[in-house]
N, C-alpha and C positions, 0 to 999 in steps of 0.2 A: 504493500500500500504506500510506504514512505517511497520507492522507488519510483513510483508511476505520480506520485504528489512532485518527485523532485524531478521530474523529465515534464512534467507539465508547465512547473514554474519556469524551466530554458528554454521551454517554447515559446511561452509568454514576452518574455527576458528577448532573445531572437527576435519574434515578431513585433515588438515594442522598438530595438536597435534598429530593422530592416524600415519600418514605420519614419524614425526618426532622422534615416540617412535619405528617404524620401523628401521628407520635407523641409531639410534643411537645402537638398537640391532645387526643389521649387524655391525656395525661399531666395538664393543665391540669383537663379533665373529671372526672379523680378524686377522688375526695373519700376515699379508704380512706388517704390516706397522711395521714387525722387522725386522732387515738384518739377512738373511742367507747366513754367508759367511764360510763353512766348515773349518775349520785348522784340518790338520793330527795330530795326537799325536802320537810322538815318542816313544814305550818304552826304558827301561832301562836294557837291559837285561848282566848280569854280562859274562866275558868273560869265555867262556867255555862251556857255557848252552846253548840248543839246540835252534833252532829257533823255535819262536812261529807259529803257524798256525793260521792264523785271516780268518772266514769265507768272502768269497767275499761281502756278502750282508750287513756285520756290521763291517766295517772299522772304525777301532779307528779314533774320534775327539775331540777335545779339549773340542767340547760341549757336544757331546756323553756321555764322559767318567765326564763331572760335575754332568750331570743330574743324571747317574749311581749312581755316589756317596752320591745325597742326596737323590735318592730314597732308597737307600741302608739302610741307615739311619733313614730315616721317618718313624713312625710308622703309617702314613697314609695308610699303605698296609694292616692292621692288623683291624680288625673288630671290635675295641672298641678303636684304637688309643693307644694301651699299648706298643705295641712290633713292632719291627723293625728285619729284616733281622741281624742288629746288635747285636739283644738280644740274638744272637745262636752263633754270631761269634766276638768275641771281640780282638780290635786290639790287645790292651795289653796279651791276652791270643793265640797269635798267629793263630789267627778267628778262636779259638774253643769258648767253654765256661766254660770249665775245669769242669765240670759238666758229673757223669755219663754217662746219658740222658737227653734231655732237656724238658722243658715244653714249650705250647703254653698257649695263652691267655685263655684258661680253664683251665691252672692249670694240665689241660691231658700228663702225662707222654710220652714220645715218647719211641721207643725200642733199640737205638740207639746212641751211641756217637756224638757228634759236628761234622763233618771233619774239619780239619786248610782249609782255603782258599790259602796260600801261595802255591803260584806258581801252582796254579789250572788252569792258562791257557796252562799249558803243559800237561794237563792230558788229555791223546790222546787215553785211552781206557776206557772209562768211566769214570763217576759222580757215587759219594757215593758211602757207602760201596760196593755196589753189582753192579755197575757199570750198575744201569739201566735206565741211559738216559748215550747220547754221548755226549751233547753239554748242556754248561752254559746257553746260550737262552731257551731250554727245561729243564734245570732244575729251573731257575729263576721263572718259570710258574707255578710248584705245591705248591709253600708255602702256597701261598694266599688262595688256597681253600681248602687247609687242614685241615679236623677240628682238628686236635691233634696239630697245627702250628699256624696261622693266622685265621684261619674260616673266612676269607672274601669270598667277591665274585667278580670276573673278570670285569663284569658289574659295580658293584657298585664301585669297584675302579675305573674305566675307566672314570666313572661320576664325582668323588671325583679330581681325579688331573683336568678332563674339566674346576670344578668350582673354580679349586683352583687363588690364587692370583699370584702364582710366577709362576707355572710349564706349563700354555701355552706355557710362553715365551723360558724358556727352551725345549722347545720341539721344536717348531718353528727354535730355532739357532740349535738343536743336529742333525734335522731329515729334519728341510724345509719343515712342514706340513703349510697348508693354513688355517684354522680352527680349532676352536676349539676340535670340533667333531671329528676330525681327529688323538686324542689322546687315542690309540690301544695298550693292553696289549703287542703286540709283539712288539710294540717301546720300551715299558714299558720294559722289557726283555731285548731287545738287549742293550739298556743304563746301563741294570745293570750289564750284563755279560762285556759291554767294562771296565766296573770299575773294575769288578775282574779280569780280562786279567793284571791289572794295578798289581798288588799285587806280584811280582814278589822280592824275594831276591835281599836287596843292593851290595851283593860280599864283605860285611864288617866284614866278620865274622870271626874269627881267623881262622879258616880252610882257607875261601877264600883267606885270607892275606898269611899265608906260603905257600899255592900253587902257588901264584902271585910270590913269594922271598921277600913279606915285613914283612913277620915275622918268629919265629919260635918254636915249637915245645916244649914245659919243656920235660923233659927224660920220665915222666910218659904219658906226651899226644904222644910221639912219641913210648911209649910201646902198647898203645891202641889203635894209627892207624894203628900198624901190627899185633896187635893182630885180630882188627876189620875187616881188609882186608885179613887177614892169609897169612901174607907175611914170614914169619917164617917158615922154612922146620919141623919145630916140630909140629907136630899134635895138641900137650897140647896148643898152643899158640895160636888155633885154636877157634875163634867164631862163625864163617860160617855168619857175619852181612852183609857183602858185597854183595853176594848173591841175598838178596831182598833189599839189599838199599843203592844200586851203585850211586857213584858220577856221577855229578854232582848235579843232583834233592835227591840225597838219600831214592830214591826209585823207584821202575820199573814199575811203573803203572800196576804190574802184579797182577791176583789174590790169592791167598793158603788158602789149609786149613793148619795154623801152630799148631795144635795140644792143643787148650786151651780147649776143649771137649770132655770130653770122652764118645764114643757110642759105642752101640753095633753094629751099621752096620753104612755104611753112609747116610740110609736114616733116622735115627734116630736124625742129630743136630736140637733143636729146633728152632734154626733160620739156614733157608734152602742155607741164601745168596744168591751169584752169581747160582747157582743152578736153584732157585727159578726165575731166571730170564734167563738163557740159554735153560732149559730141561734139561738140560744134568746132571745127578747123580752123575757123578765124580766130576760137581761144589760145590755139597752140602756141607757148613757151611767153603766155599770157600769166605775171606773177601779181598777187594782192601789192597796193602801193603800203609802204610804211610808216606809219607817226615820224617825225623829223623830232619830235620833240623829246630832248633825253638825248638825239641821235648821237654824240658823240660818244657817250657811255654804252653803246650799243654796237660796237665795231666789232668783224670788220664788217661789211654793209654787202648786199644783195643777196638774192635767196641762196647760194655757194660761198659765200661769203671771200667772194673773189678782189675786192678792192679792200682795203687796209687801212685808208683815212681818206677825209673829205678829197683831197685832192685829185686822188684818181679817182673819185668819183664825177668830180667837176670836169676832167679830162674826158671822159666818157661823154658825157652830155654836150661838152663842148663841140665831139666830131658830129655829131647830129645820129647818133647810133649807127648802126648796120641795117641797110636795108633789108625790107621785109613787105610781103602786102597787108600786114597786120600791123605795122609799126604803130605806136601810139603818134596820133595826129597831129601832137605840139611839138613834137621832137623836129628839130631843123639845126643845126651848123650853127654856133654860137661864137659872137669873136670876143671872150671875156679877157680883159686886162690881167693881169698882175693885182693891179687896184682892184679891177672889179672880185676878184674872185677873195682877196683880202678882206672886203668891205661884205662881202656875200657870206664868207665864212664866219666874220665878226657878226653879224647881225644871225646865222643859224645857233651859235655859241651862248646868245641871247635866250634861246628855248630850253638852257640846260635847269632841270628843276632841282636841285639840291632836298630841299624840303621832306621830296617827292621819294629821292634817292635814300634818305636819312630818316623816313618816315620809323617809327618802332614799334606801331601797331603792323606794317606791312611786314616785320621781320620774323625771324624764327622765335616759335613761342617756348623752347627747348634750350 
């Protein structure tokens, strides 16, 4: 009788431990014992600059836009833990990475220049060079499984932040998820595009400062804002820069082919660009134009990253590019000075944003 009393109480004993280890699991899995109390975050957008467009379904919030930031940063995206979305885009380098082309965590060369992130939540006709995704959400989604980028995988990430120590919780305050399990590359995404929406110019820029009336202008930067906008009734005085990279953003989200190519037809560029992504033939070796603004901190410059500083850039432009029947239609044979292109570069030097650069909300939260 005591035998079958004392094998009853360890079944008890057992079922009471198995019971216990249950719901301490659940209890772990919860995520409702954080408050989810959304805060909007305001951007900052400098007086002039267009209105941003925020998708209905990923409304900037204060928690939103943390988690963005330290996913942004974690190399937890990345399939050995080496590289982070920040290894391509560096604050100090105006989120390029002044680099050619970049490598991924194999060492795999990419074909392609950085793009800056600054003020990429205005870019209203596509992502990257060729413009082929619409939205930061769909672009945030190919790094990871790329193998020349991250070579992770969707999956294993999605498991990796489930187990992690801190990113529950943030997930829970960004999004109001109830579980664990409940942490989806597209949360994952939309956190990181509200961070980049964040990345927007201080208006501290000696440009933005003399349009405001708090600054002005030395005679050589005031030579090379009418050189640069062709305000001058003389042709010679003439750069055609405004063209593709009209104020306020200093650039038109448009795409051209500018003439750094030369083919014998236009189905000949070896990178096909915007082309390769429309059908359309008259796109080919057709690239996004780029912000000017920051551009020095953003070297070296074109989608290969083939020229090194303004000057051989200015060289290019000056021969009137290589012909093409696609060429961009402003492009013509430029006879720029010495002066002129002194006065041109002082006056692009004028859009450098320090503020912008030195920001410490836009930094590593780590």
């Amino acid at each position: 009788m005591k035998y079958y009393i004392f094998i009853t109480i360890a079944l008890l004993i057992l079922v009471s431990s198995c019971t216990k280890d249950m719901t301490s699991a659940e209890v772990d899995n919860d995520l409702t014992i954080y408050d989810y109390q959304p805060e909007s975050y305001i951007l900052q957008i400098p007086e002039g600059f267009p209105q941003m467009v925020i998708p209905a379904d990923n409304p900037l919030t204060v928690g939103g836009v943390s988690l963005g930031r330290h996913l942004f940063y974690d190399p937890i995206l990345s399939v050995d833990s080496t590289q982070s979305c920040s290894s391509c885009h560096l604050q100090e380098a105006n989120f390029t990475d002044n680099l050619a082309v970049s490598t991924g965590v194999d060492g795999i060369a990419g074909r392609r220049s950085s793009m800056t992130l600054l003020n990429v939540g205005f870019h209203n006709t596509g992502l990257f060079w060729d413009g082929s995704v619409m939205t930061l959400e769909e672009q945030a989604l190919l790094p990871i499984e790329d193998p020349i980028e991250l070579h992770d995988s969707w999956p294993n990430v999605e498991r990796k932040l489930q187990r992690h120590s801190m990113y529950p919780k943030m997930f829970r305050e960004a999004f109001g998820i109830e579980e664990k399990q409940d942490i989806t590359r597209e949360l994952a995404v939309k956190a990181i595009a509200q961070f980049e929406r964040t990345l927007i110019s201080s208006g501290e820029s000696k440009y933005d400062r003399v349009i405001a009336g708090e600054a002005v202008f030395t005679d050589q930067e005031l030579d090379g804002f009418e050189i640069f906008f062709d305000i001058n009734e003389d042709q010679s005085q003439h750069a055609e820069c405004g063209h593709c990279h009209n104020a306020p953003l200093f650039t038109t989200n448009e795409y051209f082919n500018n003439g750094i190519d030369a083919v014998i037809s236009i189905d000949d560029f070896a990178d096909l660009a915007r082309g390769q992504v429309t059908g359309r033939r008259f796109d080919n070796g057709a690239f996004k134009v780029p912000t000017l603004r920051n551009i020095e901190a953003s070297a070296p410059f074109m989608h290969d990253g083939r020229f090194v500083n303004l000057d051989e850039v200015i060289d290019h432009y000056a021969t009137g590019g290589n012909p093409a029947d696609n060429l961009g239609a402003v492009l013509r044979p430029l006879a720029i000075t010495d002066t002129n292109r002194a006065a041109l570069i002082a006056f692009i030097s004028t859009l450098r944003d320090d503020a912008f650069l030195q920001n410490s909300a836009f930094s590593s939260p780590f």
